[in-house]
C-alpha positions, 0 to 999 in steps of 0.5 A: 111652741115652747119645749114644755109644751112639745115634751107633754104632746110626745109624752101624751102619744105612747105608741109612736116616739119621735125622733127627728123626721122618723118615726118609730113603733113601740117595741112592746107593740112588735113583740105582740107582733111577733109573738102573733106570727110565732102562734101562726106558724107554731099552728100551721106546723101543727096542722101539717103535723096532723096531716102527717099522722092521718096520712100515716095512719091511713097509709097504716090501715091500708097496709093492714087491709092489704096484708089481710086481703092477701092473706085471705087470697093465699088461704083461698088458693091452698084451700081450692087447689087442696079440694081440687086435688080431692076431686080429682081423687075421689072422682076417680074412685067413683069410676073404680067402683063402678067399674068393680062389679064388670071386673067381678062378672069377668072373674066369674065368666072365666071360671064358667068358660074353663067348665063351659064348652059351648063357645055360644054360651060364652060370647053371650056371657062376654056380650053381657060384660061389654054391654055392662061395661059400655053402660057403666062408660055411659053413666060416666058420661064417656061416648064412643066417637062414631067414625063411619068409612068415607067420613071426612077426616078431622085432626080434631077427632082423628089420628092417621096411623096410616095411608093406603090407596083409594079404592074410589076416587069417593074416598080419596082423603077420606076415612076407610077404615077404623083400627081404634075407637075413640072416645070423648067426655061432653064435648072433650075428645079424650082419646082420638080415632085411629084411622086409615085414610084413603090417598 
């Protein structure tokens, strides 16, 4: 082949140029190439850029959603310890003026009892007060706590003030007798028995 000829078929190929054994690209050809894989990474940086901000914006949401929720919380606790404290006040003043009217028959039987020579007319008037009284506990829903003699002793509804000799081998540990009643709410021992018990 003539150099003529050889100098058209290399013009005639514009992407390779031959030189020697090698064989090189067109630069225009790597420019695209680069240009490409810039764009690429140009694209994943910005995907990683707007999982960034959603990650942000939802650790954001949840960060309001939680000071929110704790606010809630601290408004509930004050509300509920403020209403607690209120019913416990007016719970007690509902015991106070039922128990009013017994503080009244009191008055009166007092001055009745300095004109009053009976002494029966006056335990009468004095059994109606209790009976008031113990009713007014009733409707409060206070129960006296029977403790019979030779009943067992319980440390759950019992205080042992003291401990005397049996008078029968029966009643060896057991309750003789009551020195104060005690007295419970539903199931709530408020005030426990006091009691002699047998040794």
């Amino acid at each position: 082949m003539s150099k003529t000829k050889q100098k058209e078929e290399l013009e005639k190929e514009p992407l390779e140029v031959r030189k020697g054994d090698e064989s090189v690209k067109d630069p225009d050809s790597e420019l695209e190439v680069i240009k490409d894989e810039k764009i690429e990474e140009e694209q994943e940086e910005a995907e990683e850029e707007d999982e960034l901000s959603k990650s942000q914006r939802e650790l954001a949401e949840m960060k309001d959603k939680y000071l929110r929720l704790y606010s809630e919380f601290e408004n509930f606790r004050r509300r509920t310890a403020k209403e607690k404290l209120e019913l416990v006040v007016t719970a007690n003043e509902g015991l106070i003026l039922s128990l009013l009217p017994v503080i009244d028959d009191f008055e009166r039987a007092d001055s009745a009892h300095s004109k009053e020579s009976d002494v029966k007319t006056v335990k009468q008037g004095v059994d109606l007060i209790f009976n008031k009284l113990q009713n007014v506990l009733l409707q409060k829903g206070v129960k006296v706590m029977e403790t019979k003699k030779g009943s067992k002793f319980d440390t759950e509804l019992h205080d042992a003030i003291t401990q005397i000799p049996a008078p029968s081998k029966k009643l060896k540990g057991k309750i003789i007798d009551t020195i104060e009643s005690g007295y419970s709410i539903g199931d709530k021992v408020i005030r426990h028995a006091k009691v002699v018990i047998g040794n």
